[in-house]
C-alpha positions as CSV (number, residue, x, y, z in Angstrom):
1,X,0.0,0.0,0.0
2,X,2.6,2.6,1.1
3,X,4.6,1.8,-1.3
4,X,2.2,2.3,-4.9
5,X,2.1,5.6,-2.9
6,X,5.6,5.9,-3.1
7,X,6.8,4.3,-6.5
8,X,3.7,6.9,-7.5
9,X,5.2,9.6,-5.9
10,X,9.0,9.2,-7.3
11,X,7.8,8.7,-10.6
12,X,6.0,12.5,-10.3
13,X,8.7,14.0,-9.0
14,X,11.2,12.7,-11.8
15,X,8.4,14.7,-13.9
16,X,8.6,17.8,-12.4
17,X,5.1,18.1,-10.3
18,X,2.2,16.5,-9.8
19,X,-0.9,14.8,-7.9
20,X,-0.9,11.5,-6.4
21,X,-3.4,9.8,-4.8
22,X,-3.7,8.2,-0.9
23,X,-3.8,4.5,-1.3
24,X,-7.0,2.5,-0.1
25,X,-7.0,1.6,3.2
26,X,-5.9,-1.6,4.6
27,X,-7.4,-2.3,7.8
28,X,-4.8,-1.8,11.1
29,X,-4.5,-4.6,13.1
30,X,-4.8,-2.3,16.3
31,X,-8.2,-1.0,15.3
32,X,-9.1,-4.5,14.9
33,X,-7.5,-6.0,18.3
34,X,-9.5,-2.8,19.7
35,X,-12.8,-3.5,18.4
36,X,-12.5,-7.4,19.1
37,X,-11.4,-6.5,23.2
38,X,-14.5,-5.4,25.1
39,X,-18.3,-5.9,24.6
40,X,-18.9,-3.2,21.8
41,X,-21.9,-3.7,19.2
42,X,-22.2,-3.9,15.6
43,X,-21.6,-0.7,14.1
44,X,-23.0,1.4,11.1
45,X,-20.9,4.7,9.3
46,X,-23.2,7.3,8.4
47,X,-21.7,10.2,6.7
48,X,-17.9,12.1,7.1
49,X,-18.0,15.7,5.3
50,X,-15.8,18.5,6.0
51,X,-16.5,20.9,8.8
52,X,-18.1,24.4,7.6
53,X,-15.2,26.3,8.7
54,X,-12.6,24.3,7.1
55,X,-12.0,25.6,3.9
56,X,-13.3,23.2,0.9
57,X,-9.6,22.8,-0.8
58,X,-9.0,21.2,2.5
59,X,-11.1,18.1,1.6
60,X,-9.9,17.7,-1.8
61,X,-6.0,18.2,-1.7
62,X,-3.0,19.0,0.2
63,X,0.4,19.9,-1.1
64,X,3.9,18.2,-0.5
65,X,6.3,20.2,-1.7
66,X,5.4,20.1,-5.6
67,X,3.3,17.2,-5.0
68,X,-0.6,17.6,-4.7
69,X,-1.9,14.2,-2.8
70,X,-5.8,13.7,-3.5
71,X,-8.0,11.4,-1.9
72,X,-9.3,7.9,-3.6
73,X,-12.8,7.8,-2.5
74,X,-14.4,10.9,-4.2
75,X,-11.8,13.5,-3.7
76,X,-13.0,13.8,-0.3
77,X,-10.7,13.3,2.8
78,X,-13.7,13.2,4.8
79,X,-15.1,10.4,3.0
80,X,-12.0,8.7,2.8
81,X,-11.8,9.2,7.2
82,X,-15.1,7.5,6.9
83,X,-14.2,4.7,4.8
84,X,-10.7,3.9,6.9
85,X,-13.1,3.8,10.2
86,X,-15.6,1.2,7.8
87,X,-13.1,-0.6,6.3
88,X,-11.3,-1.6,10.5
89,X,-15.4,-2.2,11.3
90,X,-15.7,-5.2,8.7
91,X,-12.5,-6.3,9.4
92,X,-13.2,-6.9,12.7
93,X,-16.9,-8.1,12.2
94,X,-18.3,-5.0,13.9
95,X,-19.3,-3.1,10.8
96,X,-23.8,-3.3,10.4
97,X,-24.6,-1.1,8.1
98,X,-28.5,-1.8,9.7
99,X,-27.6,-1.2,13.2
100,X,-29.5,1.6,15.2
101,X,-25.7,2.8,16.6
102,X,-24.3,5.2,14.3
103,X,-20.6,6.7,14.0
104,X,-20.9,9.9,12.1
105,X,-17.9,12.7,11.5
106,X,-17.1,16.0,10.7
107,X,-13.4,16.6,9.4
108,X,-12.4,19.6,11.6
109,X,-8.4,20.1,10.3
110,X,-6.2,18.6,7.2
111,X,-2.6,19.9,7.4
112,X,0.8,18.6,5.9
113,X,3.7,20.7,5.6
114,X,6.6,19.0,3.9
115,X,9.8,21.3,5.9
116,X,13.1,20.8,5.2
117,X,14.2,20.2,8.6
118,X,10.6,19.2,10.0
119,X,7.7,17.8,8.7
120,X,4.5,18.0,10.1
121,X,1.2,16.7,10.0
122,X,-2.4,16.9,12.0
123,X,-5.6,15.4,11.1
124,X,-8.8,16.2,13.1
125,X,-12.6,15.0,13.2
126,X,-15.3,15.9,15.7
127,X,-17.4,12.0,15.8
128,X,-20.7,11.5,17.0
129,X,-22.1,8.6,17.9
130,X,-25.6,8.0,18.1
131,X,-28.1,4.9,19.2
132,X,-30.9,4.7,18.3
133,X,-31.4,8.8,17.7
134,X,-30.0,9.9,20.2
135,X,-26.5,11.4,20.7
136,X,-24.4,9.4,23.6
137,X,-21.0,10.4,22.0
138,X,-19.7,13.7,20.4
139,X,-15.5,15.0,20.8
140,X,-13.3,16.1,18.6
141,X,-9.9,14.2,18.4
142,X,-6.6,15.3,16.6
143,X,-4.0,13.5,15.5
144,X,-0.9,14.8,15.1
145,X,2.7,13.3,13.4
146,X,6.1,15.4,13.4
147,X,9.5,13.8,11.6
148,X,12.7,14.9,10.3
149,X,12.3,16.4,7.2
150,X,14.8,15.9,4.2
151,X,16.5,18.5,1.9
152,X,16.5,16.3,-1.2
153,X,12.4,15.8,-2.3
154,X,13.1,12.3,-3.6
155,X,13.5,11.5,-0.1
156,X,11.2,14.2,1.7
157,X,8.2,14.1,-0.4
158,X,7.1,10.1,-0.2
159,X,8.3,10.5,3.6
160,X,5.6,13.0,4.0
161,X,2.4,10.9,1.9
162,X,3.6,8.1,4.5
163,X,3.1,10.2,7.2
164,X,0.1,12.0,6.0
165,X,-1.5,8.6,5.3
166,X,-0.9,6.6,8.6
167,X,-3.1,9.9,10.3
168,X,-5.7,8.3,9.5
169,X,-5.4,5.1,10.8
170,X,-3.6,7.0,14.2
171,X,-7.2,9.1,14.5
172,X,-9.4,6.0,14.1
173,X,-7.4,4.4,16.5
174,X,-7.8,7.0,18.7
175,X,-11.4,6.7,18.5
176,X,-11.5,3.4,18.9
177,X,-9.6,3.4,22.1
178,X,-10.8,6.6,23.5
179,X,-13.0,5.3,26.7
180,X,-15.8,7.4,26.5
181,X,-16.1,5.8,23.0
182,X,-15.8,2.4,23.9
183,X,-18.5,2.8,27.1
184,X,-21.1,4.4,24.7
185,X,-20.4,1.8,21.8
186,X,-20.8,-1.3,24.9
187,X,-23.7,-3.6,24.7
């Protein structure tokens, strides 16, 4: 997965410039050793969009260096949260698309900067969940990565997709594990 993204990215750099886009999802064997520990129901994903504040360029692209990184799954990075957080679901059996508790999100922030000595990265969602109706779970959670950055953008530029990508996985993880989560998700 990580590296199409980066064979991808190489061969857009020896171009000049670019777009490349996020590789689909594989699902994280944490999210799925989460869901699997503790009594938690089936789950159903309603809808990711962006927040109304965010800006709308920051659910369709962001820039590394001279490379613009898109998202697979409609050129949304909010649908593309949402689908991460389905795809650890039905890995892990939890994922009912019929089920009365819904996990819903609003992509809050979408930042990569591509430095030459730093490199930085944060990707944040306010998530709701809600049974039956009613709302029993609603917090916004950030993840954030920081790395050494590189001089030489054959180097810096994958480094950074890598980074950018694995956010997404670290904030569904964080989800999954966050204990006010896992006691309203319980049986």
């Amino acid at each position: 997965m990580m590296r199409i993204a980066l064979g991808a990215c190489l061969s857009l750099m020896l171009a000049g410039c670019g777009s490349v886009s996020l590789a689909q999802h594989q699902a994280s064997v944490e999210a799925i050793q989460s869901l699997r520990s503790g009594d938690l129901v089936p789950l159903n994903v309603g809808t990711f969009v962006k927040d109304a504040k965010l800006p709308a360029k920051a659910d369709r692209s962001v820039v590394s260096r001279s490379v613009t990184v898109t998202s697979p799954d409609g050129g949304s990075f909010a649908l593309y949260l949402g689908n991460v957080l389905k795809t650890d679901l039905e890995a892990a059996g939890k994922l009912d698309q019929q089920s009365g508790a819904v996990v819903q999100g609003v992509l809050t922030k979408n930042d990569l900067s591509t430095g030459i000595g730093t490199g930085t990265g944060t990707l944040g969602a306010r998530f709701t969940l809600t049974r039956n109706g009613t709302a029993v779970y609603d917090k916004d959670l950030v993840a954030q990565q920081l790395w050494d950055g590189n001089f030489i953008g054959a180097i810096a530029i994958p480094e950074a997709i890598n980074h950018y990508q694995s956010l997404y996985k670290d904030l569904v993880e964080k989800l999954l594990s966050d204990e006010e989560f896992r006691k309203a998700a319980s049986r």
